[in-house]
PyMOL commands that place a pseudoatom at each C-alpha (Angstrom):
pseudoatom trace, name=CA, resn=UNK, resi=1, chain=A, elem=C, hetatm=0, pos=[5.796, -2.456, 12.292]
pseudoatom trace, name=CA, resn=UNK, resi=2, chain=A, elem=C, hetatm=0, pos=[8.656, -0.106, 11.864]
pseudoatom trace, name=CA, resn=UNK, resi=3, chain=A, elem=C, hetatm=0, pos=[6.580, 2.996, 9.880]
pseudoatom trace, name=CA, resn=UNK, resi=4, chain=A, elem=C, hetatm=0, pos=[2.956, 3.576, 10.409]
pseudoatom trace, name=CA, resn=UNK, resi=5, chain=A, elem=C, hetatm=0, pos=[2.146, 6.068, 7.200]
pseudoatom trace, name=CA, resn=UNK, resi=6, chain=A, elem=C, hetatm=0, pos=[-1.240, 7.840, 7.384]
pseudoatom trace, name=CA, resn=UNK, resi=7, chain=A, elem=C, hetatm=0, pos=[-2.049, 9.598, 4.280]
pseudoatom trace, name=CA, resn=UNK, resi=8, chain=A, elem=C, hetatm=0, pos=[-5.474, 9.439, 2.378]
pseudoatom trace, name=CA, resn=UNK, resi=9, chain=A, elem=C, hetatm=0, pos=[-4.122, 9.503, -1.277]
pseudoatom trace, name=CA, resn=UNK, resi=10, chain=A, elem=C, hetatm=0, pos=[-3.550, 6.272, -2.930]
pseudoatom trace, name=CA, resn=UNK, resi=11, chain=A, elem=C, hetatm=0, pos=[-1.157, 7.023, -5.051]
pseudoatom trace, name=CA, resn=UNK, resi=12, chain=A, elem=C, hetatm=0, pos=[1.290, 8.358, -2.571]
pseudoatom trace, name=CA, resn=UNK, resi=13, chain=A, elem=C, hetatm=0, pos=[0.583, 5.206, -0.266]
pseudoatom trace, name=CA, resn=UNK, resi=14, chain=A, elem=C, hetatm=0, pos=[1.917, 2.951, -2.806]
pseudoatom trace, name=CA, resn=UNK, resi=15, chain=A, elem=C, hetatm=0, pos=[5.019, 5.211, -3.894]
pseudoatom trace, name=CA, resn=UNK, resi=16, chain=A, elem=C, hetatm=0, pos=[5.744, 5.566, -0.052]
pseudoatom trace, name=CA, resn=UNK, resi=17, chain=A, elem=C, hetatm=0, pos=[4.913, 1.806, 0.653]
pseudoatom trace, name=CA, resn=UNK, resi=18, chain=A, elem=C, hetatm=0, pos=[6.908, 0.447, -2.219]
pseudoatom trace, name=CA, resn=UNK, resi=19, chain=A, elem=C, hetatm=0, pos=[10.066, 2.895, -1.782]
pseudoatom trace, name=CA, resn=UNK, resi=20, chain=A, elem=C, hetatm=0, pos=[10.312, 2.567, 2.142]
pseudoatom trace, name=CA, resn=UNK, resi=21, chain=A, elem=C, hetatm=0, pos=[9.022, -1.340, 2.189]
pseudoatom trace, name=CA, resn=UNK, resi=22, chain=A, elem=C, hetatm=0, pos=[12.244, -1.953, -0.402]
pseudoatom trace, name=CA, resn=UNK, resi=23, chain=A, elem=C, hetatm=0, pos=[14.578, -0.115, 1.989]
pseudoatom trace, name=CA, resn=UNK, resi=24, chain=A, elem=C, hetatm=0, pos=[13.481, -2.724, 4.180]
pseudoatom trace, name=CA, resn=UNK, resi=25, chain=A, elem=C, hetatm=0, pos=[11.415, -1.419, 6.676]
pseudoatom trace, name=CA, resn=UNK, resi=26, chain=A, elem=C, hetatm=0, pos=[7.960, -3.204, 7.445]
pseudoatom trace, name=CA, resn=UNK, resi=27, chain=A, elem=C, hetatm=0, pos=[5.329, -0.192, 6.909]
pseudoatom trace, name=CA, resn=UNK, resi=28, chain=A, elem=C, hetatm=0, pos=[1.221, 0.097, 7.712]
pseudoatom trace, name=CA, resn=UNK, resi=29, chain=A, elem=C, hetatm=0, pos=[-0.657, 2.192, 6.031]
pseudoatom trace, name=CA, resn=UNK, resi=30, chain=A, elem=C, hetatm=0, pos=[-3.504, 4.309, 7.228]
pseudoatom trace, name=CA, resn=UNK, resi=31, chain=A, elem=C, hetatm=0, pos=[-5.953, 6.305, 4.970]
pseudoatom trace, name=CA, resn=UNK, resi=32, chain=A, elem=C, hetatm=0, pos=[-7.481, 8.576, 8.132]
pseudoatom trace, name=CA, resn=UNK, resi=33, chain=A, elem=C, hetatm=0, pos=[-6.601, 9.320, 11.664]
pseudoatom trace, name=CA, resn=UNK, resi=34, chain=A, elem=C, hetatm=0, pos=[-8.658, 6.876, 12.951]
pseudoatom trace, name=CA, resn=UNK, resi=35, chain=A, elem=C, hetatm=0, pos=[-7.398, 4.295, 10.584]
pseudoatom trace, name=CA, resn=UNK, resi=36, chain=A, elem=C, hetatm=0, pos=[-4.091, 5.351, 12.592]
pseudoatom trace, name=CA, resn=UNK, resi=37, chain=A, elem=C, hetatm=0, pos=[-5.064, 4.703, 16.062]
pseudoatom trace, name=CA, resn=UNK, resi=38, chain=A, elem=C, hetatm=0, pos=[-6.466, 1.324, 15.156]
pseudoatom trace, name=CA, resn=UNK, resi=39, chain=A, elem=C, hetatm=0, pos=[-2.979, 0.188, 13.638]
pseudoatom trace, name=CA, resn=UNK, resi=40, chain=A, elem=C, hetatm=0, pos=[-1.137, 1.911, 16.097]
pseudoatom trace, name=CA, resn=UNK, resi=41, chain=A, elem=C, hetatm=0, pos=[-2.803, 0.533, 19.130]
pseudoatom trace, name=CA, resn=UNK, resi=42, chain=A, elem=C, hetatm=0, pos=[-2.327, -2.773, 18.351]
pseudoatom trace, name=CA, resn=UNK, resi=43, chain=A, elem=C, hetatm=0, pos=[1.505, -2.285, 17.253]
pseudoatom trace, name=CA, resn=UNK, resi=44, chain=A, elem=C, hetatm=0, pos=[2.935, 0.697, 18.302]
pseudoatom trace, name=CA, resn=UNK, resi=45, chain=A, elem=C, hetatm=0, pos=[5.345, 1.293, 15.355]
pseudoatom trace, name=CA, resn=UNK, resi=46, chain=A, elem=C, hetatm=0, pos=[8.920, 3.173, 15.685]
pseudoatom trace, name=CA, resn=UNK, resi=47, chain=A, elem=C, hetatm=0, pos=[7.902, 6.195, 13.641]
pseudoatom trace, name=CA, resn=UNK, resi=48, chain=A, elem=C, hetatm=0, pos=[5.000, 8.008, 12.204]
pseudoatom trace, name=CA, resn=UNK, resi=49, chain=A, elem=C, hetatm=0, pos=[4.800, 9.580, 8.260]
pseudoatom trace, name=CA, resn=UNK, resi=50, chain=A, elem=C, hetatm=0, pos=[1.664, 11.720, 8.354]
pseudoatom trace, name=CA, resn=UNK, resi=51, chain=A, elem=C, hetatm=0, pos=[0.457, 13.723, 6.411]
pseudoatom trace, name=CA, resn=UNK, resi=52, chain=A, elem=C, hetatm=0, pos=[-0.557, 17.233, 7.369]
pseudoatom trace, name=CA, resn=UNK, resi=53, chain=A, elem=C, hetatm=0, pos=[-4.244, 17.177, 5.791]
pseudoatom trace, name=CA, resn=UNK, resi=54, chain=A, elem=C, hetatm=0, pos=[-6.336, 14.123, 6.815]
pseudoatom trace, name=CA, resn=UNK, resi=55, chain=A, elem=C, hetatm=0, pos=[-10.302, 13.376, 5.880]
pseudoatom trace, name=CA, resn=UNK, resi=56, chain=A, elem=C, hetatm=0, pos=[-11.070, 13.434, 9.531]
pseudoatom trace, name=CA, resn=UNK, resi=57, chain=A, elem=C, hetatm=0, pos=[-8.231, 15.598, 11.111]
pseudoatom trace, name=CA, resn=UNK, resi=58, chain=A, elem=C, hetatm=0, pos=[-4.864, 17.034, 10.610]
pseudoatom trace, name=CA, resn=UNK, resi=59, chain=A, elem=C, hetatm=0, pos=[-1.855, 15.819, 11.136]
pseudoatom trace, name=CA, resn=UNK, resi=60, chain=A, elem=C, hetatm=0, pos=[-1.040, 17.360, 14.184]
pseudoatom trace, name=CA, resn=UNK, resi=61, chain=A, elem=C, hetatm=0, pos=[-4.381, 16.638, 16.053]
pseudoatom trace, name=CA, resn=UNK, resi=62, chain=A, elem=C, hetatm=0, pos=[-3.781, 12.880, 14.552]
pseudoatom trace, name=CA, resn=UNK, resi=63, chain=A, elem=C, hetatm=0, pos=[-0.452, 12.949, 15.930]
pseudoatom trace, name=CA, resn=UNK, resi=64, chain=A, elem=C, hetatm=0, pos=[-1.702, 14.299, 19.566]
pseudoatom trace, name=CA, resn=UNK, resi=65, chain=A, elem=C, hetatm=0, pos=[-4.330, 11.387, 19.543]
pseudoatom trace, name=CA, resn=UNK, resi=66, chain=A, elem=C, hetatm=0, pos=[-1.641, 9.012, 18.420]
pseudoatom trace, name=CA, resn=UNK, resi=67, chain=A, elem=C, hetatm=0, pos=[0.352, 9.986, 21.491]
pseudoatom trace, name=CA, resn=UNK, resi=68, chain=A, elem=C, hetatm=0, pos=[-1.824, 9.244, 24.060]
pseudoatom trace, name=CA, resn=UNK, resi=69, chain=A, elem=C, hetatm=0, pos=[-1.938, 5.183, 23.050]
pseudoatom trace, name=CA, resn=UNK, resi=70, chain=A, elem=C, hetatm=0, pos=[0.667, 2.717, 25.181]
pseudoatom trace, name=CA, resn=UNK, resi=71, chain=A, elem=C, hetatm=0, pos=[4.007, 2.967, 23.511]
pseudoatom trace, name=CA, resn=UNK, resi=72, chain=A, elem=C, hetatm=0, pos=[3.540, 5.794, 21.014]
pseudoatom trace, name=CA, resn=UNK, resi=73, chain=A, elem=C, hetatm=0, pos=[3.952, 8.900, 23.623]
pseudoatom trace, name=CA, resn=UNK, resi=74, chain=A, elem=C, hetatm=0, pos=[7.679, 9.172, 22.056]
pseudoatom trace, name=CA, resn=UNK, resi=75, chain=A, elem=C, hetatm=0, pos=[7.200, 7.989, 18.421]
pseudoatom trace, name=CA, resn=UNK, resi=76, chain=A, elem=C, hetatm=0, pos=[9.421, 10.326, 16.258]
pseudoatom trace, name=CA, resn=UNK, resi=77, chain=A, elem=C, hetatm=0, pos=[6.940, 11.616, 13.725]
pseudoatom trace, name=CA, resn=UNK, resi=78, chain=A, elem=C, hetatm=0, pos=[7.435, 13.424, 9.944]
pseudoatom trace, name=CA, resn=UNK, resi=79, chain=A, elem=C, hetatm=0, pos=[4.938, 15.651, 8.664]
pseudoatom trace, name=CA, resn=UNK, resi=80, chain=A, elem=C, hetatm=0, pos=[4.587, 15.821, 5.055]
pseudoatom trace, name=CA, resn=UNK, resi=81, chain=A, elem=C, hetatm=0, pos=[2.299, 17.866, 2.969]
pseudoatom trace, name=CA, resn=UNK, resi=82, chain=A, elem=C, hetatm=0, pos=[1.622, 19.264, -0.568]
pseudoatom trace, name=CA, resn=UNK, resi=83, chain=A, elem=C, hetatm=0, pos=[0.958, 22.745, 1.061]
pseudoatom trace, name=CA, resn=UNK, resi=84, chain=A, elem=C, hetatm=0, pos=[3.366, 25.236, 0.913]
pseudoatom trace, name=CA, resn=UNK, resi=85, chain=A, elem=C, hetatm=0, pos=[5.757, 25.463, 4.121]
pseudoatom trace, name=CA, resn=UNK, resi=86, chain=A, elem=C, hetatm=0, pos=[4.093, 28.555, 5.047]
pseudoatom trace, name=CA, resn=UNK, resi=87, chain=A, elem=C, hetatm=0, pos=[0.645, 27.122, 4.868]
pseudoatom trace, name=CA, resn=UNK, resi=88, chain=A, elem=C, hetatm=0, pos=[1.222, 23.878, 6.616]
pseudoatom trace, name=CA, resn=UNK, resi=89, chain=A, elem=C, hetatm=0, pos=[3.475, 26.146, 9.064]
pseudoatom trace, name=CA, resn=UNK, resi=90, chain=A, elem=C, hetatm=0, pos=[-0.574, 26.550, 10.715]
pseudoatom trace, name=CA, resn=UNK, resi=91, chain=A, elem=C, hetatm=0, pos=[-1.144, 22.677, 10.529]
pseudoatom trace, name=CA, resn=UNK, resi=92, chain=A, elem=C, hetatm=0, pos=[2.289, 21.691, 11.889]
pseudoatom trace, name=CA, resn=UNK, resi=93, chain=A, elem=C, hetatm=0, pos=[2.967, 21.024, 15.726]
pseudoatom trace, name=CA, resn=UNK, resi=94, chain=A, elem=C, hetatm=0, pos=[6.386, 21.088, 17.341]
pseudoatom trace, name=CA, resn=UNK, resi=95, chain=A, elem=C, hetatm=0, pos=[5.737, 17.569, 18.295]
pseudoatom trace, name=CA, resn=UNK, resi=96, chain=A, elem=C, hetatm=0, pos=[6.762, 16.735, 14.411]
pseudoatom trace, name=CA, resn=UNK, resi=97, chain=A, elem=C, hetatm=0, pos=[10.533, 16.294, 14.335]
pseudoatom trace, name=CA, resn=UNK, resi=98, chain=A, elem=C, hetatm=0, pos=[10.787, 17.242, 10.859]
pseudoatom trace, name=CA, resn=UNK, resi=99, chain=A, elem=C, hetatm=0, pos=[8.470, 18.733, 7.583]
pseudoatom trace, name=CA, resn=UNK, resi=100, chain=A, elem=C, hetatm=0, pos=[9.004, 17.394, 3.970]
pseudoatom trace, name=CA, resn=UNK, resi=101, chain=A, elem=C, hetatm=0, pos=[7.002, 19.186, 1.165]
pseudoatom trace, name=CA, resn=UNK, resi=102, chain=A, elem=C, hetatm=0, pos=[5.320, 16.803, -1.241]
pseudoatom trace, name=CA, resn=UNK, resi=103, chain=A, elem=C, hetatm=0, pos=[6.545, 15.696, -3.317]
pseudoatom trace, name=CA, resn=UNK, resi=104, chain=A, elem=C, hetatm=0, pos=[8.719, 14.066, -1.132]
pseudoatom trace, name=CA, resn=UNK, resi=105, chain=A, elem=C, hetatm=0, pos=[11.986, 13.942, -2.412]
pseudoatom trace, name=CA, resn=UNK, resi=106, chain=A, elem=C, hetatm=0, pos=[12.837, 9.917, -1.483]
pseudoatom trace, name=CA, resn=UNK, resi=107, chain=A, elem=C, hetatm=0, pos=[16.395, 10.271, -1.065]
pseudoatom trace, name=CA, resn=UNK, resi=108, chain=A, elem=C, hetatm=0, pos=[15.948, 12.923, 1.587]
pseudoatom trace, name=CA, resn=UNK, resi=109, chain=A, elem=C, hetatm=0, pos=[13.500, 10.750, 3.189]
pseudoatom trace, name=CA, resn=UNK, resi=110, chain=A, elem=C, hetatm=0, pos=[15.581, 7.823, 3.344]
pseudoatom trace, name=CA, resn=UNK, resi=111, chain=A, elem=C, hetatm=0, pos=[18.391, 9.622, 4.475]
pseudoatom trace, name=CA, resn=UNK, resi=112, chain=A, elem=C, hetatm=0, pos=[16.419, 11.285, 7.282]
pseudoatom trace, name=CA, resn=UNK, resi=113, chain=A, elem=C, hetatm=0, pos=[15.038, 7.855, 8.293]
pseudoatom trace, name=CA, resn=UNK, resi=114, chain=A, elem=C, hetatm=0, pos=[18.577, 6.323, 8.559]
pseudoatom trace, name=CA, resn=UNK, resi=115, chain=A, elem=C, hetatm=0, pos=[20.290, 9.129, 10.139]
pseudoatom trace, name=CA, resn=UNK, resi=116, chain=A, elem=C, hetatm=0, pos=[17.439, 10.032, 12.664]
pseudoatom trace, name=CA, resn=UNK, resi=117, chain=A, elem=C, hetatm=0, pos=[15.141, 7.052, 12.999]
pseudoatom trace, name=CA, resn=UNK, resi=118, chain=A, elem=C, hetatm=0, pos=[16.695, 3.899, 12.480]
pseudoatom trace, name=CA, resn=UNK, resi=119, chain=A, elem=C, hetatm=0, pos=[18.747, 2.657, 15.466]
pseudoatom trace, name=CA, resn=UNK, resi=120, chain=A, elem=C, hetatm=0, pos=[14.883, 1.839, 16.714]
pseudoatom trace, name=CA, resn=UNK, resi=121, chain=A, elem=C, hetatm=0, pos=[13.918, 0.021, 13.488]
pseudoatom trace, name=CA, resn=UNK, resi=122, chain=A, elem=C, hetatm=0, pos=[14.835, -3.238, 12.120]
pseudoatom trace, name=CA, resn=UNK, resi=123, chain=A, elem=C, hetatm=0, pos=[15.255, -3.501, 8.284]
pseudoatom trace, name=CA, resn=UNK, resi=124, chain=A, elem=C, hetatm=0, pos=[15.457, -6.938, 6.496]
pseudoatom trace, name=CA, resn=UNK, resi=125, chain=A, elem=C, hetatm=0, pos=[17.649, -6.083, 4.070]
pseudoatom trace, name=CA, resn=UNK, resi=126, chain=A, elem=C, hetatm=0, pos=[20.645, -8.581, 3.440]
for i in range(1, 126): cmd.bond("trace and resi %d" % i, "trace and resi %d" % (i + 1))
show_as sticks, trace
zoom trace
């Protein structure tokens, strides 16, 4: 998988799902952290899109748990989250390489995937 998502609202699953899966990139999607580590240990993907506030833990502790499993120590991660900046600024670890506020504006997402992330992910577009 190229994006492992983990975010426990529906409707942003399929908007992120849909929108990154038709840039061409092969996505999982996780509802909970330890949705996450199940996906993740059995394909480490080449970046995570989590979301700050999680049923069973934030982001950042998800994250730290993701980064223990076999080929996910140096995942590039994005935090997202509806809070304000300065709210998820308590949530958010260093470990995150960027923040996007929700909504997520898709065309900054897309351009931070290509420019940042995607000389380690394959798209199937063409």
């Amino acid at each position: 998988m190229d994006i492992l998502l983990v975010d426990d609202n529906p409707l942003m699953q399929q908007l992120m799902a849909r929108f990154l899966g038709d840039l061409g990139y092969t996505i999982a999607i996780a509802g909970s952290a330890a949705e996450a580590l199940e996906l993740a240990e059995r394909t480490p993907p080449a970046l995570f899109v989590i979301d700050l506030r999680l049923p069973d833990r934030n982001g950042s502790e998800a994250l730290m748990a993701l980064r223990t499993l076999p080929g996910c120590a140096k995942t590039p991660a994005i935090a997202m989250s509806g809070l304000s900046e300065s709210e998820a600024q308590r949530f958010l670890s260093p470990d995150f390489a960027l923040f996007l506020s929700k909504p997520v504006d898709l065309d900054v997402l897309e351009a931070t995937i290509g420019q940042h992330f995607h000389p380690k992910m394959t798209r199937s577009i063409g």
